[in-house]
LOPAMAR-9785 format. One record per residue (C-alpha): residue number from 1; residue in three letters; z, x, y. Coordinates in steps of 0.2 Angstrom, whole numbers. Layout:
REC paba kolvex    up  east north
REC  NUM    ALA     Z     X     Y
...
# end
This chain:
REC paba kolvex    up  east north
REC    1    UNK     0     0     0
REC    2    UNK    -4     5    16
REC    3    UNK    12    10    26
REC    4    UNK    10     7    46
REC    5    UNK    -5    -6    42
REC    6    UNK     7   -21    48
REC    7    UNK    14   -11    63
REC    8    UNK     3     0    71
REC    9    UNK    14    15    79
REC   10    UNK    -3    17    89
REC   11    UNK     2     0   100
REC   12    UNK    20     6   104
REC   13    UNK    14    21   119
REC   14    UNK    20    33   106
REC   15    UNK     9    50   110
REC   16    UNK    -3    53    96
REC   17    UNK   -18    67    94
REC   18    UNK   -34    66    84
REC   19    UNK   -39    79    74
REC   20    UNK   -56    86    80
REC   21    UNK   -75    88    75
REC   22    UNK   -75    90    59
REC   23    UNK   -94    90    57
REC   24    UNK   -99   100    72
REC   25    UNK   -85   114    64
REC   26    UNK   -91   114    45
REC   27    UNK  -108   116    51
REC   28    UNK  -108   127    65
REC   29    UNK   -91   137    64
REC   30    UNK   -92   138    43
REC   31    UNK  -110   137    41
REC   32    UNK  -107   123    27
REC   33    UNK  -124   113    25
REC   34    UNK  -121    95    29
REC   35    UNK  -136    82    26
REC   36    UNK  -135    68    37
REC   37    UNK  -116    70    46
REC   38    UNK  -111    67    28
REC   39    UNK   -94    77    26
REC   40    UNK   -88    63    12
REC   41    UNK   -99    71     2
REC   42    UNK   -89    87     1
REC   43    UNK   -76    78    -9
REC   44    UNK   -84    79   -26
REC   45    UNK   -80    96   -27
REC   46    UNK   -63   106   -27
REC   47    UNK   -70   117   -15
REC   48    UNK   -75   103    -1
REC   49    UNK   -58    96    -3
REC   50    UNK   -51   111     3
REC   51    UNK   -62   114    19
REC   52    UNK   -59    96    23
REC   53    UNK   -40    97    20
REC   54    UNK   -40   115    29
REC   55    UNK   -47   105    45
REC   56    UNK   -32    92    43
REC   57    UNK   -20   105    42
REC   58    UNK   -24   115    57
REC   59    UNK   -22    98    68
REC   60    UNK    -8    93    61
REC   61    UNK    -1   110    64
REC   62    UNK    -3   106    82
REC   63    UNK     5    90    83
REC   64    UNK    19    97    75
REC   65    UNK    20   110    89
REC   66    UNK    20    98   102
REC   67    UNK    29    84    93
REC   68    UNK    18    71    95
REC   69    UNK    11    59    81
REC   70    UNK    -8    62    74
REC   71    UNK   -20    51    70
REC   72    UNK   -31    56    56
REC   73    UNK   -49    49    50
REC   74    UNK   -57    50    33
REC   75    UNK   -73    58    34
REC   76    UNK   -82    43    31
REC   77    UNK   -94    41    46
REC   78    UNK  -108    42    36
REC   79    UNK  -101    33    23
REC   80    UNK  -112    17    22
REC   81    UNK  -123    10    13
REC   82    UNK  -140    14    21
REC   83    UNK  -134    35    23
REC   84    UNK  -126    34     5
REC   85    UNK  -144    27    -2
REC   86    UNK  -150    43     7
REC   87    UNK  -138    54    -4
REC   88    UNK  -140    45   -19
REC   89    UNK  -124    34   -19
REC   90    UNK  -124    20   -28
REC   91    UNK  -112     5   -23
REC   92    UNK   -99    10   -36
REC   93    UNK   -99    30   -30
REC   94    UNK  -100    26   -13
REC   95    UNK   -84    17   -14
REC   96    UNK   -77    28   -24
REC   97    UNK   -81    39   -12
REC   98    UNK   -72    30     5
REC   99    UNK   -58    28    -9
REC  100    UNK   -54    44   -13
REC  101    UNK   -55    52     7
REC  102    UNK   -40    38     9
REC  103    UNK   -30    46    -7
REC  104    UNK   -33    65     1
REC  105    UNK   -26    58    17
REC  106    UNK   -12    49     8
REC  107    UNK    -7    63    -1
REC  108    UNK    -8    75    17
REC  109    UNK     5    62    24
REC  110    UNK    17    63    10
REC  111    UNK    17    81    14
REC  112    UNK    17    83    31
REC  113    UNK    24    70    40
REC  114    UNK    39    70    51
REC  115    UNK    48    55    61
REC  116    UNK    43    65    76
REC  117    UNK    26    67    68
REC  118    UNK    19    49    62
REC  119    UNK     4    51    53
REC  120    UNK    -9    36    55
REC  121    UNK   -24    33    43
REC  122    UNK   -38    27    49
REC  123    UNK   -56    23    37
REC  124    UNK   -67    29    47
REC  125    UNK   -85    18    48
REC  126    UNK  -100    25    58
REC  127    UNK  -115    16    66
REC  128    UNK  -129     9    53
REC  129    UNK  -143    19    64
REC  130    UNK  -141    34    76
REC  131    UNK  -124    35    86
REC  132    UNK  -133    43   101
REC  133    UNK  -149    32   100
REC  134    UNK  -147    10   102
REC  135    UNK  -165     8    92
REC  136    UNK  -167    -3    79
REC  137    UNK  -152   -17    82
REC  138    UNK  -143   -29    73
REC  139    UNK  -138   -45    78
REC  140    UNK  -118   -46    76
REC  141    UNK  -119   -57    59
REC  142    UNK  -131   -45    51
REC  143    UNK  -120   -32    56
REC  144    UNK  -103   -40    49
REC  145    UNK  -113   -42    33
REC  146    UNK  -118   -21    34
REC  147    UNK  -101   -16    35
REC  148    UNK   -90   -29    29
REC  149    UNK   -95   -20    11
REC  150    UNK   -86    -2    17
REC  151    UNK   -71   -11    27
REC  152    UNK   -67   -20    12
REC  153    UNK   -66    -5     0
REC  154    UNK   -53     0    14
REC  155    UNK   -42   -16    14
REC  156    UNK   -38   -11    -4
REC  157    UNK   -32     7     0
REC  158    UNK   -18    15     9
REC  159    UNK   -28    15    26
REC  160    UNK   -16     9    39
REC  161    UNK   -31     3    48
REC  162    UNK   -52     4    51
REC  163    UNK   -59    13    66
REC  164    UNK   -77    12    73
REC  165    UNK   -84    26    79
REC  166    UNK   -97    29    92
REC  167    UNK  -106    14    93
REC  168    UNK  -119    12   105
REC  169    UNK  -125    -6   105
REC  170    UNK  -111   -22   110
REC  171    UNK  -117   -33    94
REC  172    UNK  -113   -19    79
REC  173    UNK   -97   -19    87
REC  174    UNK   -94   -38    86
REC  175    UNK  -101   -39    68
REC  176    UNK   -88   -26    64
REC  177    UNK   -73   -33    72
REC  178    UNK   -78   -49    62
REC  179    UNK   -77   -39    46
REC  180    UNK   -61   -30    49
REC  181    UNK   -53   -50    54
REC  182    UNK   -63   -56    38
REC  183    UNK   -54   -41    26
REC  184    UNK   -37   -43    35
REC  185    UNK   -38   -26    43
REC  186    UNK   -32   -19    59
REC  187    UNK   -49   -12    68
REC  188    UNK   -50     0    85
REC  189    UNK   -69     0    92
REC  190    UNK   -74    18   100
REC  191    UNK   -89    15   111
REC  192    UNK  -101    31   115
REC  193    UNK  -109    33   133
REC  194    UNK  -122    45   141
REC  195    UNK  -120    57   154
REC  196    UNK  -120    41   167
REC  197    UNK  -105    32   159
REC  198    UNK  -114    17   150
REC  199    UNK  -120    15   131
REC  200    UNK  -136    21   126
REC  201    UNK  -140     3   126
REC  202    UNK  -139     4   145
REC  203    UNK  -122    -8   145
REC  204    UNK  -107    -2   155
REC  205    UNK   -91     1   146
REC  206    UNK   -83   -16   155
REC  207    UNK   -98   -26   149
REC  208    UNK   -97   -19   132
REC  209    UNK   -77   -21   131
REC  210    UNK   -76   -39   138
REC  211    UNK   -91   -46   127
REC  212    UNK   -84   -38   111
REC  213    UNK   -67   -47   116
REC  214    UNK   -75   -63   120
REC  215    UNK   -84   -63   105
REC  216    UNK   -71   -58    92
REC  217    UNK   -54   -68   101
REC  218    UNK   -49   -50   105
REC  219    UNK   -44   -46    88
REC  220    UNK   -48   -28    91
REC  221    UNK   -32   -19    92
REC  222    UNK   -38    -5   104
REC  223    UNK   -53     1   113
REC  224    UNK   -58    21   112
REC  225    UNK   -71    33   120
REC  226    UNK   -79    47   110
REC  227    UNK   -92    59   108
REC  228    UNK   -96    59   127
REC  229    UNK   -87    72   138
REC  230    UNK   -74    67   151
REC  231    UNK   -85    71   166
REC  232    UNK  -100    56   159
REC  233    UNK   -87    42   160
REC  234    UNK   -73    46   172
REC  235    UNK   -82    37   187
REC  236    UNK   -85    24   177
REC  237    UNK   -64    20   177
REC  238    UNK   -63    21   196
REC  239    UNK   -67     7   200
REC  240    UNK   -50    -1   190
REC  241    UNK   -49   -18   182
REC  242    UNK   -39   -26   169
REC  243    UNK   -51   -19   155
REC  244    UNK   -46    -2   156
REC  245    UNK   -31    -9   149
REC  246    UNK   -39   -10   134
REC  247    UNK   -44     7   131
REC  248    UNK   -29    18   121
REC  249    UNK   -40    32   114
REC  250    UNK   -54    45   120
REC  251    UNK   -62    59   108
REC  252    UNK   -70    68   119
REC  253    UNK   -84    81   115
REC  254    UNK   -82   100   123
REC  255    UNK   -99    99   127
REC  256    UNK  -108    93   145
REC  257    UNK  -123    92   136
REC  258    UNK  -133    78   135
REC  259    UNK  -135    67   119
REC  260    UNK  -152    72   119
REC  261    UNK  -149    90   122
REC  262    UNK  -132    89   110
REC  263    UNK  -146    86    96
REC  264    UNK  -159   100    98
REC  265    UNK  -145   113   104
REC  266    UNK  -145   125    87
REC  267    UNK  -129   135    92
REC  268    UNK  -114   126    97
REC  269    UNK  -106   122   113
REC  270    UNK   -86   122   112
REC  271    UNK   -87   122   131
REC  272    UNK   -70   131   140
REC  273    UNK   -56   123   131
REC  274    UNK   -42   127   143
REC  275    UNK   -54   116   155
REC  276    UNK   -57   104   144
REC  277    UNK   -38   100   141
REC  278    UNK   -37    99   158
REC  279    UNK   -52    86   159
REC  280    UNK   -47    74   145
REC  281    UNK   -26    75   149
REC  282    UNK   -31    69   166
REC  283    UNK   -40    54   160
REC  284    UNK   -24    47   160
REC  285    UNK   -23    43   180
REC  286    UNK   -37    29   178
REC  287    UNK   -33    25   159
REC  288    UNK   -13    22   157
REC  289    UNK   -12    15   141
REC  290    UNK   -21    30   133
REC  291    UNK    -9    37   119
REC  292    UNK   -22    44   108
REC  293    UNK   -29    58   114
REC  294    UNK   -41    71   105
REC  295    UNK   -59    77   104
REC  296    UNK   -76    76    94
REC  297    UNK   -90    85    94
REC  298    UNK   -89   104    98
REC  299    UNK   -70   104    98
REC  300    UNK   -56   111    85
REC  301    UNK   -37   115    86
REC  302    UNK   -39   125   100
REC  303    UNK   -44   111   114
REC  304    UNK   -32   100   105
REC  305    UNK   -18   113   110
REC  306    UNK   -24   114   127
REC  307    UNK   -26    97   127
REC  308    UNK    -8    93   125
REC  309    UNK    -2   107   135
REC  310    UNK   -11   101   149
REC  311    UNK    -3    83   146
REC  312    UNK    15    92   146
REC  313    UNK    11   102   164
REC  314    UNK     7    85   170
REC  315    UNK    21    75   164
REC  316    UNK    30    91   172
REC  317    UNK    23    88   187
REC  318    UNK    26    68   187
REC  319    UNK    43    70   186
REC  320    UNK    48    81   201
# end
């Protein structure tokens, strides 16, 4: 059973990091070859789990440092039906495959967590199509059908909840806060925007937010940012408004890069991590619900230490 599935320490302001990009590192730090984003697919060796759990470790290393909670996802993005068919998953091994990242992660948490160190497991589910291009899009129903199969795999595990990550269209993220309410599952939303702040589709983060909600009775537990860096979407907050309040959570990549540029780029861009702490800690003046804090693409354990170093100098300087 899952342990914090029916009360999310991630609604109660307690600090929590995410680990980082986990992709971006196996291929371009570890020259592991990765077809399609698919690091699931590591986890049918002994080998794979152990580059996969070594990536846990030195995160959760960091949250111990800094006594904050961690949020942990199974490397799952890519584990859908349509990228499975890709790898030669059937049905059966592709939720075999979403149930044993849970079991990694539930055996992790048994080993490493603390009371000052919660750690939350979330089933991680990607986009159907390309998470930096909105082409070919479903309507909201066909895209509760699409991924009401890999949510349901993860209503039967020990994942506390299900997390949508870098989504780029509004209707994939209505279809799959409908399968999360359908399965019974808590579900965060994680939009992805260009370097102008709104979705590839061309909708703002408001519009995207608000419509989800009015669509969905706002079952979504929380709204994220990822796979954008902090400088594409920090205007887009200025302008304040009751929405933000949904946001808890940004992933930010280290890279200034465009999506475009992020995709033909064949050495990769960490950016300066002392810089990027800097940048993503002080999201928090437009976004003061954010708890979850951590990175995506291009980052590791180092910008999640500056990260929360940077949150500490500024909650120093808060309280004089």
């Amino acid at each position: 059973m899952s342990k914090y599935r029916n009360q999310l320490p991630l609604l109660e302001d307690y600090p929590f990091m995410t680990d980082g990009g986990l992709e971006t590192s196996l291929i371009f730090q570890q020259s592991i070859e990765l077809p399609y984003f698919a690091s699931y697919d590591l986890l049918k060796t002994e080998e794979g789990v152990a580059l996969v759990e070594k990536h846990y470790e030195r995160f959760t290393h960091v949250a111990l440092k800094h006594g904050v909670g961690i949020v942990l996802g199974t490397p799952t993005w890519r584990a859908s039906r349509d990228w499975g068919d890709k790898l030669g998953y059937s049905r059966s091994t592709l939720a075999d495959a979403n149930r044993r990242a849970v079991e990694q992660l539930a055996r992790f948490r048994s080993k490493w967590e603390t009371p000052a160190t919660p750690i939350v497991i979330v089933g991680t589910i990607g986009p159907r199509g390309d998470g930096y291009r909105a082409g070919t899009r479903m309507s909201a129903g066909a895209a509760q059908n699409y991924h009401q199969e890999q949510i349901n795999t993860f209503a039967a595990t020990q994942a506390d909840m299900v997390g949508g990550f870098t989504l780029n269209y509004i209707d994939e993220a209505i279809g799959m806060v409908q399968a999360a309410k359908a399965a019974g599952m808590p579900v965060s939303i994680s939009f992805t925007v260009e370097t102008d702040g709104r979705l590839p589709s061309g909708d703002t983060l408001q519009q995207a937010i608000e419509h989800t909600d009015a669509e969905t009775e706002k079952y979504a537990s929380f709204f994220m940012i990822n796979c954008a860096h902090p400088s594409h979407f920090e205007s887009r907050l200025q302008d304040g408004g009751d929405w933000l309040q949904r946001i808890r959570g940004v992933r930010a990549n280290a890279s200034r890069r465009s999506h475009a540029e992020l995709d033909e780029a064949e050495e990769l861009d960490d950016g300066d991590p002392a810089e990027f702490g800097e940048e993503t800690a002080a999201l928090r003046g437009f976004l003061s619900r954010m708890n979850i804090i951590g990175g995506c693409c291009g980052t590791d354990h180092r910008h999640a230490d500056q990260i929360w170093q940077a949150v500490k100098r500024q909650n120093g300087r808060a309280a004089r």
